[in-house]
DSSP file (Angstrom, degrees, kcal/mol; ACC not computed):
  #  RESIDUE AA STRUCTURE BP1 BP2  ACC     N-H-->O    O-->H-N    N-H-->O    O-->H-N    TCO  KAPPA ALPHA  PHI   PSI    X-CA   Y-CA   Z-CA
    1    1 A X    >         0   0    0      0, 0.0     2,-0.8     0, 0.0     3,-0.7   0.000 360.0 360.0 360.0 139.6    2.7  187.6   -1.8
    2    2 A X  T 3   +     0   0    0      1,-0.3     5,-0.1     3,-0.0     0, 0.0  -0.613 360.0  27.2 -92.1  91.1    3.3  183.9   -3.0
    3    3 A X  T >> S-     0   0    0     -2,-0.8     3,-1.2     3,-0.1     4,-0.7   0.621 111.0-108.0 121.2  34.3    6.8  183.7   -4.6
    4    4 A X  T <4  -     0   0    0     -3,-0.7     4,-0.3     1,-0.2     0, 0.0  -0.018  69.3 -35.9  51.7-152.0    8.5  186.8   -2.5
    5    5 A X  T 3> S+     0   0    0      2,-0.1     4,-0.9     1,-0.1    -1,-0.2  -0.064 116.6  83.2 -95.9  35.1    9.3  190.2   -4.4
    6    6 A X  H <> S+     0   0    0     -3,-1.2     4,-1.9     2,-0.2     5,-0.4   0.779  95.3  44.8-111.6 -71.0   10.4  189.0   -8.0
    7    7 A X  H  X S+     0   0    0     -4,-0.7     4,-1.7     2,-0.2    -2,-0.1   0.764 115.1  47.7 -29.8 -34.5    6.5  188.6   -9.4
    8    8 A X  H >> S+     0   0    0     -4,-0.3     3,-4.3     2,-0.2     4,-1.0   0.961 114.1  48.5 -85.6 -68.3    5.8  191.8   -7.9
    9    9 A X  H 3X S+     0   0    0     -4,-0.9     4,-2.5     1,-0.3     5,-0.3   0.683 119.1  39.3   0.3 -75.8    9.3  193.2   -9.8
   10   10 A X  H 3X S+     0   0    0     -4,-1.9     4,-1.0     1,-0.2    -1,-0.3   0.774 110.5  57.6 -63.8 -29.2    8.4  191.8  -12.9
   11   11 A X  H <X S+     0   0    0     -3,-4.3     4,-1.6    -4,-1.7    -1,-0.2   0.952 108.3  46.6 -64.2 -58.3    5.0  192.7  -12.4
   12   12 A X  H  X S+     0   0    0     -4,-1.0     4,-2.5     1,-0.2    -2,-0.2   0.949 110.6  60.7 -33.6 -67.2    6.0  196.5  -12.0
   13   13 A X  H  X S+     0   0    0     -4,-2.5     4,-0.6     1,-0.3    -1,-0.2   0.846 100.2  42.3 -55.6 -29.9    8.2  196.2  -15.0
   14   14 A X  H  X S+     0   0    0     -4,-1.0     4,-1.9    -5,-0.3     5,-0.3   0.803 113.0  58.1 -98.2 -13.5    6.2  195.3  -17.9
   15   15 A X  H  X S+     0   0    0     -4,-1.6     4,-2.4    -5,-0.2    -2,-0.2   0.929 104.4  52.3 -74.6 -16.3    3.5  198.0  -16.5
   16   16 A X  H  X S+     0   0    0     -4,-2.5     4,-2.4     1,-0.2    -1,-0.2   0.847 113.5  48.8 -76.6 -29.5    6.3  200.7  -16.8
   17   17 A X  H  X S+     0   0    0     -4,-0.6     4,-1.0     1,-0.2    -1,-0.2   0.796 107.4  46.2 -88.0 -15.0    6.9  199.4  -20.6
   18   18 A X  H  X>S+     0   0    0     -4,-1.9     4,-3.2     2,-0.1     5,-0.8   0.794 113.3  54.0-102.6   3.1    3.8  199.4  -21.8
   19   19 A X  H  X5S+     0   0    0     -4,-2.4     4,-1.6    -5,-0.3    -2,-0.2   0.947 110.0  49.9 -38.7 -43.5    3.5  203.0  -20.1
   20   20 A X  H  <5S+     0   0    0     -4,-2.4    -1,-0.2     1,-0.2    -3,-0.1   0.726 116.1  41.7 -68.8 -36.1    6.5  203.7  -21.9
   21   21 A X  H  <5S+     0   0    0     -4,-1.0    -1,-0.2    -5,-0.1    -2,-0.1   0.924 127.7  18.2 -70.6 -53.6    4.8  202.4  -25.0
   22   22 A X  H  <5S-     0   0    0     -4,-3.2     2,-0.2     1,-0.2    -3,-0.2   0.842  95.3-125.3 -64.7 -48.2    1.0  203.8  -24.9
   23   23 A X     << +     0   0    0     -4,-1.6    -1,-0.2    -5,-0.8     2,-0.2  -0.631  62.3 111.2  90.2 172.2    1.1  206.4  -22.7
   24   24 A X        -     0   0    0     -2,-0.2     2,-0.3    23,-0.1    22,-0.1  -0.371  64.4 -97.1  98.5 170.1   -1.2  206.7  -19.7
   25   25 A X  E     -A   45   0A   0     20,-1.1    20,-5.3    -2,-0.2     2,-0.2  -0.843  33.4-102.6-129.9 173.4    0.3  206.4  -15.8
   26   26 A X  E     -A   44   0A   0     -2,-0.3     2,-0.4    18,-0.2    18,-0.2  -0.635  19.5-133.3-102.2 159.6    0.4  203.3  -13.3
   27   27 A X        -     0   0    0     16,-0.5    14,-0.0    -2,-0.2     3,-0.0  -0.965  20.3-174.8-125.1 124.1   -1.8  203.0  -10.6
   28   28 A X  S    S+     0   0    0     -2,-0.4     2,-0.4     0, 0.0    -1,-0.1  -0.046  80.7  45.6 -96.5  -0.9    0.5  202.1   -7.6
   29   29 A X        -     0   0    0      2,-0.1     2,-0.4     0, 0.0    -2,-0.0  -0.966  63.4-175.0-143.9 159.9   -2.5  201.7   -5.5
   30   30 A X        -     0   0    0     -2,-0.4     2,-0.5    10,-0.0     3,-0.2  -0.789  22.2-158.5-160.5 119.7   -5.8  199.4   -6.9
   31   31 A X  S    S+     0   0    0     -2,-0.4    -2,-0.1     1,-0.2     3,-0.0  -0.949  78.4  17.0-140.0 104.9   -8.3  200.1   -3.9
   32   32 A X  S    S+     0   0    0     -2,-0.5     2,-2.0     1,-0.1     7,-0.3   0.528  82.6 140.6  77.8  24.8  -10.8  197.2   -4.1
   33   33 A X        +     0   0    0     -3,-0.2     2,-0.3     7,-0.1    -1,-0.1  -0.305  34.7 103.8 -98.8  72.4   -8.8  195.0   -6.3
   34   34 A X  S >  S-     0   0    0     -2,-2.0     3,-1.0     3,-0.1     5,-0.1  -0.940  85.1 -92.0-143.7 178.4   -9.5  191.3   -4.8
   35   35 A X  T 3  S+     0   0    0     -2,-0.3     5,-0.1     1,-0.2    -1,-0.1   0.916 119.1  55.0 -48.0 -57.3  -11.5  188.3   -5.6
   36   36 A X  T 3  S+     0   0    0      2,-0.1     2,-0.4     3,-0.1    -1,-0.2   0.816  97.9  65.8 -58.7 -40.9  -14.4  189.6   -3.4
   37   37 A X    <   -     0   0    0     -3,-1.0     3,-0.2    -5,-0.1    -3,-0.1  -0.719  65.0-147.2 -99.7 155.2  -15.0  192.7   -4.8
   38   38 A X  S    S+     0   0    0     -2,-0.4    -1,-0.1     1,-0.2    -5,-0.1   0.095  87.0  74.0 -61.8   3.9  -16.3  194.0   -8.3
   39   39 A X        +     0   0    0     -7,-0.3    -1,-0.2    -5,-0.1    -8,-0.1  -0.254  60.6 160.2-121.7  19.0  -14.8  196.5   -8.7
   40   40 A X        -     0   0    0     -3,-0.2     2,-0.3    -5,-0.1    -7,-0.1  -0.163  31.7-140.3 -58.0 163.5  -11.0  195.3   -9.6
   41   41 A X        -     0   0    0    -14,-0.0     2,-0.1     4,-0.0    -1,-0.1  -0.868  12.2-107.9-120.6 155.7   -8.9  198.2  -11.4
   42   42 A X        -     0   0    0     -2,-0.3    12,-0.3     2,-0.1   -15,-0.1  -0.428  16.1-132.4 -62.5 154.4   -6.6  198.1  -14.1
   43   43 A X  S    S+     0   0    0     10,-0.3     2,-0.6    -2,-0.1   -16,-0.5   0.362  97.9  51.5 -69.8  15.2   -2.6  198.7  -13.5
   44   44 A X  E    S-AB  26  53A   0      9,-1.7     9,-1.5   -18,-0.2     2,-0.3  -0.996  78.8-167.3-145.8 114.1   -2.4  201.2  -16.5
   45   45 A X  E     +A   25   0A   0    -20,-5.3   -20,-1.1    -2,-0.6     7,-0.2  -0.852  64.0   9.0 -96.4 156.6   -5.0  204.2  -16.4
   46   46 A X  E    S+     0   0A   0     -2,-0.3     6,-0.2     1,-0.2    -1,-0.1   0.529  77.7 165.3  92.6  13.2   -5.9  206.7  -18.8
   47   47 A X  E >>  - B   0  51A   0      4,-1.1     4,-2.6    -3,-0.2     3,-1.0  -0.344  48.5 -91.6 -67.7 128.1   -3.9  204.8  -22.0
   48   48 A X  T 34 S-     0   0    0      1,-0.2    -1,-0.1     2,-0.2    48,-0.0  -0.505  95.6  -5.5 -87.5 145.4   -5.0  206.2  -25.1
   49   49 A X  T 34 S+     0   0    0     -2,-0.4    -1,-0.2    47,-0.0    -2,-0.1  -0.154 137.4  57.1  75.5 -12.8   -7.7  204.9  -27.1
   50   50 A X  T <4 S-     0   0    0     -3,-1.0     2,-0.2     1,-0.1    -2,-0.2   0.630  76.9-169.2-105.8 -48.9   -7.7  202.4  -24.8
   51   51 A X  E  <  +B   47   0A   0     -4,-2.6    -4,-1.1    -6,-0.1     2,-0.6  -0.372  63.1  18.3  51.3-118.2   -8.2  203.6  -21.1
   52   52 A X  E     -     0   0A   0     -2,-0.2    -7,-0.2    -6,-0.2     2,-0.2  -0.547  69.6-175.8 -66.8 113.7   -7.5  200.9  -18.1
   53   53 A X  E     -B   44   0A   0     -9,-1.5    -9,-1.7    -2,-0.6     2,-0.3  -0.587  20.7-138.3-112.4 166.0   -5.7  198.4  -19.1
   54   54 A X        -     0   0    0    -12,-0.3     2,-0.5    -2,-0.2   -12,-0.1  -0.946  19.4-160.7-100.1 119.3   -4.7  195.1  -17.1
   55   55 A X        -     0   0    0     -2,-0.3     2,-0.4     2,-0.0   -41,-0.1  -0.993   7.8-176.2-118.6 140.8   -0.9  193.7  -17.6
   56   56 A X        -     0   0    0     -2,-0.5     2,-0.2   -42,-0.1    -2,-0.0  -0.994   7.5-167.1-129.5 123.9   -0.1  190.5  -16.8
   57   57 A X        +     0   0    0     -2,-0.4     2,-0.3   -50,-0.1     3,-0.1  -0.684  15.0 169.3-101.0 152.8    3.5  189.0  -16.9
   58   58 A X        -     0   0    0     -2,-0.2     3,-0.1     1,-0.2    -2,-0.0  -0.845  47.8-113.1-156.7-160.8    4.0  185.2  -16.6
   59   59 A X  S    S+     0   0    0     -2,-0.3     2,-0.3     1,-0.2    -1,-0.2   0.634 102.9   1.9-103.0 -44.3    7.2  182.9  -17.2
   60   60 A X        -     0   0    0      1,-0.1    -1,-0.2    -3,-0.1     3,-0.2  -0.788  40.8-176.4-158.7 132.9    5.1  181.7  -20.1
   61   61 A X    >   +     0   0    0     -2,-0.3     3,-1.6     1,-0.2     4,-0.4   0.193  35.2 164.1 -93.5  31.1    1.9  181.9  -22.2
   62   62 A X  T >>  +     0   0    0      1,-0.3     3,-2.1     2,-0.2     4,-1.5   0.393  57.7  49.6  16.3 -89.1    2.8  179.3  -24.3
   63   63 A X  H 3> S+     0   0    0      1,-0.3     4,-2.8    -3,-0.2     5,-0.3   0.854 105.6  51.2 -47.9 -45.5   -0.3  178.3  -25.9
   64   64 A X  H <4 S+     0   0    0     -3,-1.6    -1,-0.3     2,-0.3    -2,-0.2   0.519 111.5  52.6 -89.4   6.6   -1.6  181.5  -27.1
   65   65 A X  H X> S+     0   0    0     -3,-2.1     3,-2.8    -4,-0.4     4,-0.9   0.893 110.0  52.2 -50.7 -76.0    2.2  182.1  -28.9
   66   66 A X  H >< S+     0   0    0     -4,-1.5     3,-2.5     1,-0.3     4,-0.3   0.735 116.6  32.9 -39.9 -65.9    1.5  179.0  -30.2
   67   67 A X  T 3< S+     0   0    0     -4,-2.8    -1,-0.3     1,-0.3     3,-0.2   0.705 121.5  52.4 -86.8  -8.9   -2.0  180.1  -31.6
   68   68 A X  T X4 S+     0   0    0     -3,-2.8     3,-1.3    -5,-0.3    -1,-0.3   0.533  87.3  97.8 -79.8 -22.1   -0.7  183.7  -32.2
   69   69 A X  T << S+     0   0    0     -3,-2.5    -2,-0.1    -4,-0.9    -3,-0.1   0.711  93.8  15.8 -75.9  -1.6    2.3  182.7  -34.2
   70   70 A X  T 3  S+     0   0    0     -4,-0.3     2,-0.3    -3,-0.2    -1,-0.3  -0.118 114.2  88.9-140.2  43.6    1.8  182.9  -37.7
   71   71 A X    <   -     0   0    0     -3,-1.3     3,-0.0     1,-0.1     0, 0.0  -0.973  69.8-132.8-142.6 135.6   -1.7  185.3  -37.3
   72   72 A X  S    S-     0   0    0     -2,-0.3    16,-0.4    15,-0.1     2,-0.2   0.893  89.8  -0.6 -72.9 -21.0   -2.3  188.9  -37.1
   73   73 A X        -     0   0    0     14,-0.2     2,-0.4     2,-0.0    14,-0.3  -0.865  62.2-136.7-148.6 168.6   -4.7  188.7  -34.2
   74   74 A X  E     -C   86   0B   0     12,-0.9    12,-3.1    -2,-0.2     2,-0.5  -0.996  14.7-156.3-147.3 141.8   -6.1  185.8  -32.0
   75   75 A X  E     +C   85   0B   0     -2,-0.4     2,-0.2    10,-0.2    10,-0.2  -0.944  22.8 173.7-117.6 128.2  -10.2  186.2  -31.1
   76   76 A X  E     +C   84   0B   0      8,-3.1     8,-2.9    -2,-0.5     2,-0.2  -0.904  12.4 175.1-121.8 167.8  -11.1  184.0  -27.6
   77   77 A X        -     0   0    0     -2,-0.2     6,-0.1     6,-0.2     3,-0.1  -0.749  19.3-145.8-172.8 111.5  -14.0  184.1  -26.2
   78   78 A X    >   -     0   0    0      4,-0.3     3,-2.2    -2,-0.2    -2,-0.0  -0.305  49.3 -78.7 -65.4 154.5  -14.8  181.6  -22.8
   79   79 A X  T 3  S+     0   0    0      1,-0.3     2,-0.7    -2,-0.1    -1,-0.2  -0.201 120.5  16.3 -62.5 176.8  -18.3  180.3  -22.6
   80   80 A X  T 3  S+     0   0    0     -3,-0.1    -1,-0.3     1,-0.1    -2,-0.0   0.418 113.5 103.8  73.6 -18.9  -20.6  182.5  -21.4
   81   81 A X  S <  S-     0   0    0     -3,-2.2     2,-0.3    -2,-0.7    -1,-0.1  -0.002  73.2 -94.7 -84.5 179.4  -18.2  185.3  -22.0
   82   82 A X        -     0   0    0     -3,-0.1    -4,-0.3    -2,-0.0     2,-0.2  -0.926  48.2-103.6 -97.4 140.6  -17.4  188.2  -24.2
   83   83 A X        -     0   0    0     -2,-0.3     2,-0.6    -6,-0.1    -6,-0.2  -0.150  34.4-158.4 -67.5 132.1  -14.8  187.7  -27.1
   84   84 A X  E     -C   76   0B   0     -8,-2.9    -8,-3.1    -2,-0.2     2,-0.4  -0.817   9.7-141.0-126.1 157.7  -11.7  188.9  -26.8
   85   85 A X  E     -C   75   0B   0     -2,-0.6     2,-0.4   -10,-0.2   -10,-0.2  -0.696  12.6-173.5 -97.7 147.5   -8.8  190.0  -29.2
   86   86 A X  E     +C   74   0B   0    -12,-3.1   -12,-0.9    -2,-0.4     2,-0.4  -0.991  22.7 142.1-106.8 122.8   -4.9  189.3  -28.7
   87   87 A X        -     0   0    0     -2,-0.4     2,-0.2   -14,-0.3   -14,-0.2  -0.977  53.2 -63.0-141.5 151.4   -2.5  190.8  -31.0
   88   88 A X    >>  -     0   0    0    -16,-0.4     3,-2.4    -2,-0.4     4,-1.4  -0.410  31.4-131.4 -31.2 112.9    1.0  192.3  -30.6
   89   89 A X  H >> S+     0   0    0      1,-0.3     4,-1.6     2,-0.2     3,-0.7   0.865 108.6  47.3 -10.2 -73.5    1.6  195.2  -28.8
   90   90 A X  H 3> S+     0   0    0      1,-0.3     4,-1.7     2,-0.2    -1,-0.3   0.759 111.5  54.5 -59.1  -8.5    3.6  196.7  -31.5
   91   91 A X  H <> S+     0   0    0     -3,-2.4     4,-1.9     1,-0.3    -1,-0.3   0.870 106.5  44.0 -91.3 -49.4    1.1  195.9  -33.8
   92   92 A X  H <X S+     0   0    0     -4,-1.4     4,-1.2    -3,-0.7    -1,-0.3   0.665 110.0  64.8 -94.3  11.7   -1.7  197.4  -32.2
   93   93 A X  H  X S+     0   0    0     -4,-1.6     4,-3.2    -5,-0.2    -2,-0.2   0.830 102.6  52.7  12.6 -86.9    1.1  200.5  -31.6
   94   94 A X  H  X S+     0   0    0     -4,-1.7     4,-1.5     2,-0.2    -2,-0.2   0.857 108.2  45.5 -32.7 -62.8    0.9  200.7  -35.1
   95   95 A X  H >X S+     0   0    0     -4,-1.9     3,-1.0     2,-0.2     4,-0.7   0.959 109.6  49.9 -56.2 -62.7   -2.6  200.9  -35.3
   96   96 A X  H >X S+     0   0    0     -4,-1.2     3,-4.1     1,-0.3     4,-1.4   0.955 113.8  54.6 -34.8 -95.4   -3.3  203.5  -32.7
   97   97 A X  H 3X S+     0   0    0     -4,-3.2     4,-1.8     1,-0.3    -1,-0.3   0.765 110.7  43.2 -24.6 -35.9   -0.3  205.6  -34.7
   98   98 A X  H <X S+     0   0    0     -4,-1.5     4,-1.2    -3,-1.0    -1,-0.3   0.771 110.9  51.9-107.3  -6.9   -2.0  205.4  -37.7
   99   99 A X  H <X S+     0   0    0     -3,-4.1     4,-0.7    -4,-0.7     5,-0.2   0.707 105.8  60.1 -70.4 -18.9   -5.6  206.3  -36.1
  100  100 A X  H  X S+     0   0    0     -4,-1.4     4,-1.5     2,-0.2     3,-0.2   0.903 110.9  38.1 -76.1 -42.6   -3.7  209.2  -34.7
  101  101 A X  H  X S+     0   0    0     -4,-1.8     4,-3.0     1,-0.2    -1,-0.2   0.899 110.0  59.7 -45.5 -52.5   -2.7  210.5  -38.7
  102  102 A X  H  X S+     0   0    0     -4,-1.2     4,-3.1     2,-0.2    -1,-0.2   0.790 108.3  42.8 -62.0 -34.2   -5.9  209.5  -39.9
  103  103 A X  H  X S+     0   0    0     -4,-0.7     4,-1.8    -3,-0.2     5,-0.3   0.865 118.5  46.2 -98.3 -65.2   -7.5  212.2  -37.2
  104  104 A X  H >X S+     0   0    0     -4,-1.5     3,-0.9    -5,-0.2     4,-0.7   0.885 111.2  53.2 -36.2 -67.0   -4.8  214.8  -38.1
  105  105 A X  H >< S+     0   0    0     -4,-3.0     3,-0.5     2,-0.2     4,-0.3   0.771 113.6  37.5 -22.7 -68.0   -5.4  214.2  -41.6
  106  106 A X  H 3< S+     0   0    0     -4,-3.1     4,-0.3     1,-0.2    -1,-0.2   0.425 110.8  65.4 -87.4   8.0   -9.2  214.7  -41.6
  107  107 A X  H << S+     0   0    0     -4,-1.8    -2,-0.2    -3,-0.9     3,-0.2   0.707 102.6  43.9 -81.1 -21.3   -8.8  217.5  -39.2
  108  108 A X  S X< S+     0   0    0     -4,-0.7     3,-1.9    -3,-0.5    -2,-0.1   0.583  93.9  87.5 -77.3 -27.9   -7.0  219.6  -41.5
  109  109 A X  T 3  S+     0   0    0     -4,-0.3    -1,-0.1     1,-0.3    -2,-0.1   0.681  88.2  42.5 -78.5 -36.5   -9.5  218.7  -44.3
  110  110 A X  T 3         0   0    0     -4,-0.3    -1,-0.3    -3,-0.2    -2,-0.1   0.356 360.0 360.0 -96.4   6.9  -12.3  221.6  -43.6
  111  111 A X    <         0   0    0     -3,-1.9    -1,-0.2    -4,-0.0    -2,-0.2   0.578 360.0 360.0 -87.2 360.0   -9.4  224.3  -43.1
């Protein structure tokens, strides 16, 4: 691995936090996860509302602080692509927490 055992360290470490955050478990093993195949896996399984997630650590995403900083969410979208949203973790936390009430809430509602 290109830059010894501190990417993979770090790498390890933010998947155990946002375990720690969501829920879900790490996949210690990703069995077809290279350029060649289709078939890549997430690091995070089973997270709720969510399912596989991806986590990526970096020294820095600079630009998309920068276009994140004073916004609740940031919509990209590459050509050719599908859009995608960025927001804060805690933020979409939050959300997730408050879909989880909302579902308590109108589960209680026909008893």
């Amino acid at each position: 691995m290109p830059g010894g055992k501190a990417p993979k360290i770090r790498g390890d470490a933010g998947e155990r936090e946002i375990v720690k955050m969501f829920g879900g478990h790490r996949s210690y093993w990703q069995p077809g996860n290279n350029k060649k195949s289709n078939s890549a896996r997430g690091d995070v399984l089973d997270v709720p509302y969510l399912g596989r997630v991806e986590v990526k650590r970096r020294k820095d995403f600079k630009t998309m602080y920068d276009w994140l900083a004073d916004n609740g969410a940031l919509f990209i979208r590459g050509d050719h692509r599908t859009w995608l949203a960025v927001m804060p973790a805690e933020d979409l936390k939050l959300l997730l927490d408050e879909m989880d009430e909302l579902k308590r809430q109108n589960a209680g509602v026909g008893t």
